[in-house]
C-alpha positions in Angstrom: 0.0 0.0 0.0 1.7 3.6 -0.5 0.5 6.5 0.7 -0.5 9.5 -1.6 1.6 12.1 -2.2 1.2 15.2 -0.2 -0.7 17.7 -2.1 1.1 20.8 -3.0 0.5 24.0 -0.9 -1.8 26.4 -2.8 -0.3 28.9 -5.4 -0.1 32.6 -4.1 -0.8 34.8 -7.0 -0.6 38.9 -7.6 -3.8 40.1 -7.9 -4.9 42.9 -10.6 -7.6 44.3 -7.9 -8.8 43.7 -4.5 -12.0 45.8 -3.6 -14.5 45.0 -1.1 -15.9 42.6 -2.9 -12.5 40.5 -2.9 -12.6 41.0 0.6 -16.2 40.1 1.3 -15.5 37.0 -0.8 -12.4 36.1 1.7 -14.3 36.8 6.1 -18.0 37.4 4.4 -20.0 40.3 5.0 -18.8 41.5 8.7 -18.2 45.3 9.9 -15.4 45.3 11.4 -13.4 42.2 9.6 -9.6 43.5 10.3 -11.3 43.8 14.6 -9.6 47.6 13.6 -12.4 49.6 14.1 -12.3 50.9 17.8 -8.8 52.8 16.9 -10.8 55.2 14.9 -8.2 55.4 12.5 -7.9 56.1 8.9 -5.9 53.6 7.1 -4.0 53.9 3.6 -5.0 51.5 0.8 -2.6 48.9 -0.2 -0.8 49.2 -4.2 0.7 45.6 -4.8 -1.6 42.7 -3.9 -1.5 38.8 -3.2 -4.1 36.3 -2.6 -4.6 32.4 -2.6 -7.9 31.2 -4.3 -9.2 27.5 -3.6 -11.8 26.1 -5.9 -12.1 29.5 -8.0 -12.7 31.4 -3.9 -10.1 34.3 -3.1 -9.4 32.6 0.5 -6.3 34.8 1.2 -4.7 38.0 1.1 -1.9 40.4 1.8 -1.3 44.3 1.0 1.6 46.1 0.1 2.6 49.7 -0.3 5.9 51.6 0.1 5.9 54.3 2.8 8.0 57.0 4.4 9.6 56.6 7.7 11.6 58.2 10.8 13.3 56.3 12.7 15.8 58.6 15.3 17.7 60.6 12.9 17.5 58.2 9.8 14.9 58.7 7.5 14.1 55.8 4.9 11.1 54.0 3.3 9.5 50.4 4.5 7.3 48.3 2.7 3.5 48.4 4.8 2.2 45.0 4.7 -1.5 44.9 5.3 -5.0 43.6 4.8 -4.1 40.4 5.9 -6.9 38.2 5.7 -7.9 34.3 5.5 -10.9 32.9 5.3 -13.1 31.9 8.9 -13.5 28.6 7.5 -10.1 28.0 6.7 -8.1 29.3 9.1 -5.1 27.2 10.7 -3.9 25.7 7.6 -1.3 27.8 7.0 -2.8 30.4 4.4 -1.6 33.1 6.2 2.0 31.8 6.5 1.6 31.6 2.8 0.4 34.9 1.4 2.3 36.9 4.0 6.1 34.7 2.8 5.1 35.4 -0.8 4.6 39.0 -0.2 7.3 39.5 1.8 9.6 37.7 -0.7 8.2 40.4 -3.1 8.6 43.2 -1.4 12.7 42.5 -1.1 12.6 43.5 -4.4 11.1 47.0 -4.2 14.0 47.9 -2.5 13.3 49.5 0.8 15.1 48.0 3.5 12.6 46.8 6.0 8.8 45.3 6.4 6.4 46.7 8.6 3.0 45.7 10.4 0.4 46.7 12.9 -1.7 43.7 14.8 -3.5 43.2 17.8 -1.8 42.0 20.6 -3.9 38.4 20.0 -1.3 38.1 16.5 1.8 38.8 18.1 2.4 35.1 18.1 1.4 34.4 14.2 3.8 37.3 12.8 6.5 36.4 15.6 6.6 32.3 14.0 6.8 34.3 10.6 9.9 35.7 11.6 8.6 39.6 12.4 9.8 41.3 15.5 7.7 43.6 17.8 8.7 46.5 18.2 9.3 48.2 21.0 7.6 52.0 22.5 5.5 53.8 20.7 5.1 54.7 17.1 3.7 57.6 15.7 1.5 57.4 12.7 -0.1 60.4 10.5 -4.1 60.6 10.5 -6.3 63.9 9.1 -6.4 65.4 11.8 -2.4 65.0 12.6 0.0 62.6 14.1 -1.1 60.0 16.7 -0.2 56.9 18.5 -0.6 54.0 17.0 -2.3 52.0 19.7 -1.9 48.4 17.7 1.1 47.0 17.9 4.1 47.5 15.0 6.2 44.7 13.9 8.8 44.6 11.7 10.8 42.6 9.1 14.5 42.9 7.6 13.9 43.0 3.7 17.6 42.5 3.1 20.2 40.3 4.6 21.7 41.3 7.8 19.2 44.5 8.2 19.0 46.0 11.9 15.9 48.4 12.9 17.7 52.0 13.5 17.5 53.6 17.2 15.1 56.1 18.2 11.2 57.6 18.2 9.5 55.9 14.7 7.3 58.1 13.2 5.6 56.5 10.2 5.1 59.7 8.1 2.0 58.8 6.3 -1.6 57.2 7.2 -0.8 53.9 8.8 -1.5 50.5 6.2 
């Protein structure tokens, strides 16, 4: 008797658009799917996209967009990762793991020299297995109304070899992603 082969993991693809609808088709029709809502603040929209579809379904996704950034006295760009979503129903399978590697290994080529995220406290542990590191204090983000404290956490992620985050007070000088 042999056993069958193990099936390969499901193909991450760039997408041409991701609207509501795309991400209505991923969590369904919920208010609040990113659990965002109660920072009351004004997010940026995401330029390069990724997903994962299963049976024709968009089931996955990841956002990217290049931003400005302070960090103490150096001032350089970082690719925002965001939008991360995966379907309720198929959750724990890895999905996440796999749109959020792809993107990552696409945004090493857009040439700024780090990743960064904001999660809830409750996906610390996902990004952390990913390889992302928290970081620490505050960090200041831009909103209409001026700069605030972000009050998610921010992560971060070397986009190139042997990448340290600078020292000082970050200050993400646009909306945050």
């Amino acid at each position: 008797m042999t056993a069958n082969p193990p099936s390969a993991p499901p193909a991450v693809v760039p997408l041409a658009r991701y609207t509501k609808e795309e991400l209505t088709e991923i969590v369904g029709d919920i208010e609040d799917p990113f659990g965002v809502a109660h920072t009351g603040l004004t997010w940026l929209a995401k330029e390069q996209h990724f997903g994962i579809r299963r049976d024709g379904r968009l089931v996955a996704h990841t956002g990217l967009v290049t931003l400005p950034l302070t960090a103490g006295t150096t001032e350089t760009e970082v690719v925002g990762f965001g939008g991360v979503a995966v379907a309720p129903d198929l959750r724990g399978q890895g999905l996440a793991r796999l749109v959020v590697t792809a993107a990552r290994e696409h945004a090493r080529t857009m040439g700024p020299p780090y990743g960064l995220l904001f999660c809830r406290p409750q996906l610390l542990p996902l990004y952390e297995r990913l390889g992302w590191q928290a970081l620490p204090g505050t960090v200041v983000v831009e909103q209409l109304e001026g700069p605030v404290v972000m009050p998610l956490r921010t992560m971060w992620t070397p986009l190139r070899d042997g990448q340290r985050w600078p020292e000082g007070p970050v200050r993400l000088r646009s909306l945050p992603m």
